[in-house]
Backbone as CSV, one residue per row, in Angstrom:
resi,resn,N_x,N_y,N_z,CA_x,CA_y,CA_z,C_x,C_y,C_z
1,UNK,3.484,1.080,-12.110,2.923,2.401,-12.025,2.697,2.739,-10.556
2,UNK,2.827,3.964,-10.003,2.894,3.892,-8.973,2.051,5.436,-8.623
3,UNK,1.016,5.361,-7.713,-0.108,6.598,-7.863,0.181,7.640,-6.444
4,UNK,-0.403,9.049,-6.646,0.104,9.824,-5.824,-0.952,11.051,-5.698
5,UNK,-0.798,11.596,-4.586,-1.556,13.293,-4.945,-0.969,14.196,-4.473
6,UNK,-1.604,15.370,-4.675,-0.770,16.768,-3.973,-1.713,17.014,-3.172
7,UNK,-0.962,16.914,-2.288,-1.909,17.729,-1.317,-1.552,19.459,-0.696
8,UNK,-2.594,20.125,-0.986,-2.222,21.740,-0.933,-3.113,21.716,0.572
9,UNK,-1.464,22.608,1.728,-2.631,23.233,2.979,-2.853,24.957,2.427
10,UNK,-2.461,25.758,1.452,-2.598,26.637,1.203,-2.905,26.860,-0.340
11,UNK,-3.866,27.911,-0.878,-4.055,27.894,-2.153,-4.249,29.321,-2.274
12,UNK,-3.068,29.735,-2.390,-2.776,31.597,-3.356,-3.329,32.358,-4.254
13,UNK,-3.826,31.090,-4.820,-4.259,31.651,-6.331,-6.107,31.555,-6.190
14,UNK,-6.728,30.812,-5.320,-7.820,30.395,-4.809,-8.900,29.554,-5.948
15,UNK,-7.484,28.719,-6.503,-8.441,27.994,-8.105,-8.531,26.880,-7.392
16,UNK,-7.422,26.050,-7.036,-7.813,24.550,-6.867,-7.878,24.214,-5.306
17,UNK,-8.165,24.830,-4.875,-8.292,24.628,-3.247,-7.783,24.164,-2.115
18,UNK,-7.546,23.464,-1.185,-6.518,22.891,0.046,-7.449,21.565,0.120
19,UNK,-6.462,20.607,0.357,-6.087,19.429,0.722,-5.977,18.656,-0.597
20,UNK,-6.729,17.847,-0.814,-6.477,16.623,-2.211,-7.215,17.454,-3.123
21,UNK,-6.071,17.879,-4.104,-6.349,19.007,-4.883,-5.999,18.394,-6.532
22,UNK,-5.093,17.299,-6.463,-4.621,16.733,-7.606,-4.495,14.962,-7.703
23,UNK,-4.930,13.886,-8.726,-4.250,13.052,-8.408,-3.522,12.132,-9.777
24,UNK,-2.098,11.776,-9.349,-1.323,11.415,-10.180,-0.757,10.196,-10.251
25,UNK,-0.144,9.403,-11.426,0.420,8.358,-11.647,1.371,8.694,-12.715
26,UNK,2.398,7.876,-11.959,4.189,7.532,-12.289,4.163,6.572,-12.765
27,UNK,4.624,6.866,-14.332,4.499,5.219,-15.407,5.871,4.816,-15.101
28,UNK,6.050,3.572,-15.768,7.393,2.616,-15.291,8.815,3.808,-15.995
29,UNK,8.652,4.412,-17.190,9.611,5.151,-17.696,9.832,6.748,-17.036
30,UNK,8.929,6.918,-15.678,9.293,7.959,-15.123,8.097,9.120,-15.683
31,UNK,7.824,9.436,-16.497,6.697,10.103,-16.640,5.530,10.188,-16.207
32,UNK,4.783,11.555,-15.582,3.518,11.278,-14.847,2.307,12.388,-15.466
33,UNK,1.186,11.500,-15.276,0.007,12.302,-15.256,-0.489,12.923,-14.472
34,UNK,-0.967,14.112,-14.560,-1.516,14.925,-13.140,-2.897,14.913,-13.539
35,UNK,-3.663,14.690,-12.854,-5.239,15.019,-13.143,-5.775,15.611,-11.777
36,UNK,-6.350,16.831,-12.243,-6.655,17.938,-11.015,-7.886,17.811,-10.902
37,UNK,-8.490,18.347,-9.778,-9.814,17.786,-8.763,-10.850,18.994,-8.748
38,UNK,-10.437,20.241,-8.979,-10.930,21.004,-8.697,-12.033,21.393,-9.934
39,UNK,-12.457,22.685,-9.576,-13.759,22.746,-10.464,-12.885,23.252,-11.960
40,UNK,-12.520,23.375,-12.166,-11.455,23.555,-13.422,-10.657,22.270,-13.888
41,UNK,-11.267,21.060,-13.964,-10.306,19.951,-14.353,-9.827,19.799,-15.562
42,UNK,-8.462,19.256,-14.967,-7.368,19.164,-16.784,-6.386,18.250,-16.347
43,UNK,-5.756,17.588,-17.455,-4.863,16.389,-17.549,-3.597,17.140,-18.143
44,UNK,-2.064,16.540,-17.353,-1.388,17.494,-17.439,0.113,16.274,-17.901
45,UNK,0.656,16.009,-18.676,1.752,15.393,-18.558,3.329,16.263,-18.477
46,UNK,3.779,15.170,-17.524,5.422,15.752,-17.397,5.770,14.976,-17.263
47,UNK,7.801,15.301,-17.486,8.665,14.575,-17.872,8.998,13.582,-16.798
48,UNK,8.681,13.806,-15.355,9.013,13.429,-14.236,8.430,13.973,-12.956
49,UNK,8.297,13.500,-11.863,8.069,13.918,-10.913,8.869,15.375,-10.537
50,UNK,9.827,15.619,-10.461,10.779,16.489,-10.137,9.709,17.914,-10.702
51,UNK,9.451,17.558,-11.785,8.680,18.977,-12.830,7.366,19.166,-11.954
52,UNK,6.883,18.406,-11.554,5.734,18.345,-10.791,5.838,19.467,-9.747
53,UNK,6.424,18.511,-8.828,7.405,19.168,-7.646,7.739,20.865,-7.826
54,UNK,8.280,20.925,-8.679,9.368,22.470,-8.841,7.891,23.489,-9.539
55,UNK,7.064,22.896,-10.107,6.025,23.596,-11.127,4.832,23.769,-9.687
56,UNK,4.364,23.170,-9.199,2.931,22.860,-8.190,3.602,22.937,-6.499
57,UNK,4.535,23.028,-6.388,5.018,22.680,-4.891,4.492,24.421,-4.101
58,UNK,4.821,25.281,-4.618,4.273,26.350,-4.562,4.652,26.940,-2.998
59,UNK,6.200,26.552,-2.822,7.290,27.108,-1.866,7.055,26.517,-0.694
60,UNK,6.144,24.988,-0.296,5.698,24.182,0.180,4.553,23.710,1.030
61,UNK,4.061,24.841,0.131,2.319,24.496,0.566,1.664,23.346,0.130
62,UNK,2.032,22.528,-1.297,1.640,22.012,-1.553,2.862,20.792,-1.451
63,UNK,2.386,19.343,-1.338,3.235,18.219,-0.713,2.561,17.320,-2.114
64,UNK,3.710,16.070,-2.652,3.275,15.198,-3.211,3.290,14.034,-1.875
65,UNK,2.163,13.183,-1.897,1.975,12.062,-0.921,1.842,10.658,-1.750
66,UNK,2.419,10.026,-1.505,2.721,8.824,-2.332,1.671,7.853,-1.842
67,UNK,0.620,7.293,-2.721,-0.635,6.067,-2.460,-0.044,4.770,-2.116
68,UNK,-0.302,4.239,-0.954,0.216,2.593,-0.844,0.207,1.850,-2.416
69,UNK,1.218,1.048,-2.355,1.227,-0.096,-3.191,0.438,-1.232,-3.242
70,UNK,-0.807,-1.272,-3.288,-1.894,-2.518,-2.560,-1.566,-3.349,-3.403
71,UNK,-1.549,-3.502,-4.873,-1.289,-4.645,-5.396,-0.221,-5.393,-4.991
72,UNK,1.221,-4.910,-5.235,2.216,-5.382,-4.261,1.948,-6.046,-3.008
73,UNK,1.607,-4.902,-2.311,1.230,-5.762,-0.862,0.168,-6.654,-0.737
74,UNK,-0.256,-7.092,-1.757,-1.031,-8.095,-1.658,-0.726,-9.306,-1.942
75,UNK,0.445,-8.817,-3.208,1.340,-10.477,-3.461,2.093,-10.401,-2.694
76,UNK,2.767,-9.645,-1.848,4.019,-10.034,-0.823,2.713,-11.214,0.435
77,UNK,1.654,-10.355,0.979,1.062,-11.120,1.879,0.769,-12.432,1.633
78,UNK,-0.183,-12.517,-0.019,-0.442,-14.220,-0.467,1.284,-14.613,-0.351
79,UNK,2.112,-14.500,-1.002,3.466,-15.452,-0.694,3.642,-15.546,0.394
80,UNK,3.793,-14.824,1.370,4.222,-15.129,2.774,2.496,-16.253,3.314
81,UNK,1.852,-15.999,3.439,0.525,-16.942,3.463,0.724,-18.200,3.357
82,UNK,0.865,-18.353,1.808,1.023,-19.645,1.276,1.167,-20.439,1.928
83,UNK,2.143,-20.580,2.882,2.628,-21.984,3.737,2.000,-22.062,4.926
84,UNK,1.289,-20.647,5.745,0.273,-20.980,6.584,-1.173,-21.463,6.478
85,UNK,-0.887,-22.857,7.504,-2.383,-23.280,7.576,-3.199,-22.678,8.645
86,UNK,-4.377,-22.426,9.138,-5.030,-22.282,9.895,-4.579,-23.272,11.187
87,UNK,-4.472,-24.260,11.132,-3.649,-24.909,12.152,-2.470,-24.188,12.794
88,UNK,-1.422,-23.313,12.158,-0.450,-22.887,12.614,-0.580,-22.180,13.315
89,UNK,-1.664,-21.066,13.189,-2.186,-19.934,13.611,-3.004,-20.426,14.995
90,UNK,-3.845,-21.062,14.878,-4.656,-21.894,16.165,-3.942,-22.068,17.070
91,UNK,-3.090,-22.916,17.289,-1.517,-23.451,18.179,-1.253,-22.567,18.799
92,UNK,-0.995,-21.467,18.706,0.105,-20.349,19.104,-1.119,-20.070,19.900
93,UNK,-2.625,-20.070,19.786,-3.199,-18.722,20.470,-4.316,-19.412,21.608
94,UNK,-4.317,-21.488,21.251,-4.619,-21.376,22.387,-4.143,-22.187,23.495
95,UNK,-5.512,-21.912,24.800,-5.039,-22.420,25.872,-3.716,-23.573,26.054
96,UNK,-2.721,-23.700,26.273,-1.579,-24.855,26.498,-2.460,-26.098,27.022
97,UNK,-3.097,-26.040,27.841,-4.148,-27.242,29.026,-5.513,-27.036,28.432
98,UNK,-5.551,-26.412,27.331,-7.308,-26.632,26.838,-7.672,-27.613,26.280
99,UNK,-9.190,-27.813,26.172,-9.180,-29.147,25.645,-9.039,-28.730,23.848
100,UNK,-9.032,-28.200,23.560,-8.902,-27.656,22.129,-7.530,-28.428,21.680
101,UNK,-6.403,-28.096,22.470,-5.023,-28.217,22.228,-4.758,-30.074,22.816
102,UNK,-6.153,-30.372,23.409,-5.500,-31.430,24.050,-6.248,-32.374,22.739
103,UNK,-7.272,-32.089,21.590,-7.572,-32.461,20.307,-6.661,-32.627,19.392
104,UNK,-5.845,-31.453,19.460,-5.309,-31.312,18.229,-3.876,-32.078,18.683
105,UNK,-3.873,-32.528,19.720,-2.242,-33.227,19.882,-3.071,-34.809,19.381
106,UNK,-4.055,-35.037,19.662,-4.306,-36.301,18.931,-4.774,-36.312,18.121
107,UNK,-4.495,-35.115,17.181,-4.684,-35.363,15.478,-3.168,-35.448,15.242
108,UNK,-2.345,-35.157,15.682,-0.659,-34.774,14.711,-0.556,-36.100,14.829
109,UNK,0.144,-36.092,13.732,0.673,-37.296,13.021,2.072,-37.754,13.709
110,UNK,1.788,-39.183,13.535,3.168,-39.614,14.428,4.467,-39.583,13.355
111,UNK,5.407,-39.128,14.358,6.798,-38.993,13.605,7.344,-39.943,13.208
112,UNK,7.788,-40.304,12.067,8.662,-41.229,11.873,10.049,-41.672,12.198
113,UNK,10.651,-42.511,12.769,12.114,-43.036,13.304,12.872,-43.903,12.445
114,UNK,13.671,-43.581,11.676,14.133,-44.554,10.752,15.341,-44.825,11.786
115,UNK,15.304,-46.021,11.746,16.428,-46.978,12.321,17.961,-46.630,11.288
116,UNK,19.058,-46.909,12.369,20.232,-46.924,11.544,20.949,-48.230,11.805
């Protein structure tokens, strides 16, 4: 599902007012709900965004603005995460000659050499 609003800089009719005037969600089969903000609220279904658009756009005063994906971007960030430790992150940021860095070289673990 993916959420959205209209945002109106002009209002003609002087019912639902300018700026975040509506807000909507796009189900997985393309169909959306409009639910309006103003002092007249009502729940509105259509077949698609497009109907939205062509019905409320209102010769382009009014804009649909698409809401970040936070859930998404929250599992893309934990997966990419996952494999960072706090150690990795530390390394990179400090001093080369600090004594911080001159600790943590005598924590790493010694490499192994397998003989051939």
């Amino acid at each position: 599902m993916k959420c959205f609003y209209l945002w109106r800089t002009k209002d003609d009719s002087g019912v639902s007012g300018t700026g975040r005037v509506a807000q909507g969600f796009i189900a997985d089969n393309g169909k959306v709900s409009l639910f309006w903000l103003s002092e007249h609220p009502s729940v509105t279904i259509y077949d698609n965004i497009g109907e939205v658009k062509a019905i409320h756009g209102h010769s382009g005063s009014t804009e649909v603005r698409m809401e970040p994906d936070f859930k998404r971007a929250f599992h893309e960030m934990k997966s990419a995460m996952s494999e960072i430790t706090l150690m990795d992150v530390a390394v990179n940021r400090l001093p080369p000659a600090g004594a911080a860095q001159g600790i943590l070289k005598q924590k790493e673990p010694e490499k192994v050499v397998e003989e051939k």
